[in-house]
DRENFILO-109075 format. One record per residue (C-alpha): residue in three letters; x, y, z. Coordinates in nm, 3 decimals, padded with zeros to 5 digits. Each point is the difference from the previous one (the first is absolute). Example, Ala and Ser with C-alpha at 12.3 -4.5 7.8 and 13.67 -1.06 7.14 Angstrom:
# residues 2
residu / px / py / pz
Ala / 01.230 / -00.450 / 00.780
Ser / 00.137 / 00.344 / -00.066
This chain:
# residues 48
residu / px / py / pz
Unk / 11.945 / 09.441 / 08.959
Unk / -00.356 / 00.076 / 00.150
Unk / -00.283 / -00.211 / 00.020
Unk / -00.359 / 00.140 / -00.002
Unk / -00.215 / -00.273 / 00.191
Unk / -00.358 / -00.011 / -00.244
Unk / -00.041 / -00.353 / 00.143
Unk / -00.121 / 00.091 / 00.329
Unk / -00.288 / 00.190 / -00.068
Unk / -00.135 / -00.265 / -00.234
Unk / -00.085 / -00.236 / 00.313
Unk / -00.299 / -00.049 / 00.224
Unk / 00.026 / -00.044 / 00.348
Unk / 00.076 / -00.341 / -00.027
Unk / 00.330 / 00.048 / -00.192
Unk / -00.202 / -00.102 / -00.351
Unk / 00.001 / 00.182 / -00.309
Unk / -00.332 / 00.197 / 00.000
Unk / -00.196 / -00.176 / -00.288
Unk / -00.183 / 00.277 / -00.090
Unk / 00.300 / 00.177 / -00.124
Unk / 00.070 / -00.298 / -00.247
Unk / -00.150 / -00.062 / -00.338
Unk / -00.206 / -00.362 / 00.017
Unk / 00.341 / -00.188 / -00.132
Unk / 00.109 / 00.155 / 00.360
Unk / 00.323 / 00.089 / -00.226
Unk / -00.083 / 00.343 / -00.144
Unk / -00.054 / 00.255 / 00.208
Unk / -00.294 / 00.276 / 00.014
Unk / -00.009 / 00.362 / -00.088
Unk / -00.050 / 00.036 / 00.413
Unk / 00.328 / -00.212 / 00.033
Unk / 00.190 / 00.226 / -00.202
Unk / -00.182 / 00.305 / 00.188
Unk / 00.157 / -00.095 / 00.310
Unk / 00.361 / -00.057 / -00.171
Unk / 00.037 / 00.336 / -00.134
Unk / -00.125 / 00.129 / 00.352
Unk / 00.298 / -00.208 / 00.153
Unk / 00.219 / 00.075 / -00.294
Unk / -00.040 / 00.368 / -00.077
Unk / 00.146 / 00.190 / 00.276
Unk / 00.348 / -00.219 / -00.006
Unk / 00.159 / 00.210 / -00.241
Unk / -00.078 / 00.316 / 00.169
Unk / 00.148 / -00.170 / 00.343
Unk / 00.331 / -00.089 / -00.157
């Protein structure tokens, strides 16, 4: 089984979740969060 790290790309330098990415219950996440998931998630299939 593979993993595909999204977690990573959610931080700031500091090793914090980037708030902006968050809906203000900083549960939900954004549009821009999910953006950046299918950028990380996409090409796995295609590498496999």
């Amino acid at each position: 089984m593979d993993f595909v790290d999204v977690y990573t790309p959610m931080l700031d330098a500091s090793g914090q979740p980037r708030a902006e990415l968050f809906r203000a219950d900083r549960l939900h996440m954004t549009a821009d969060e999910y953006a950046i998931w299918r950028k990380v998630v996409a090409p796995v299939p295609e590498e496999r």
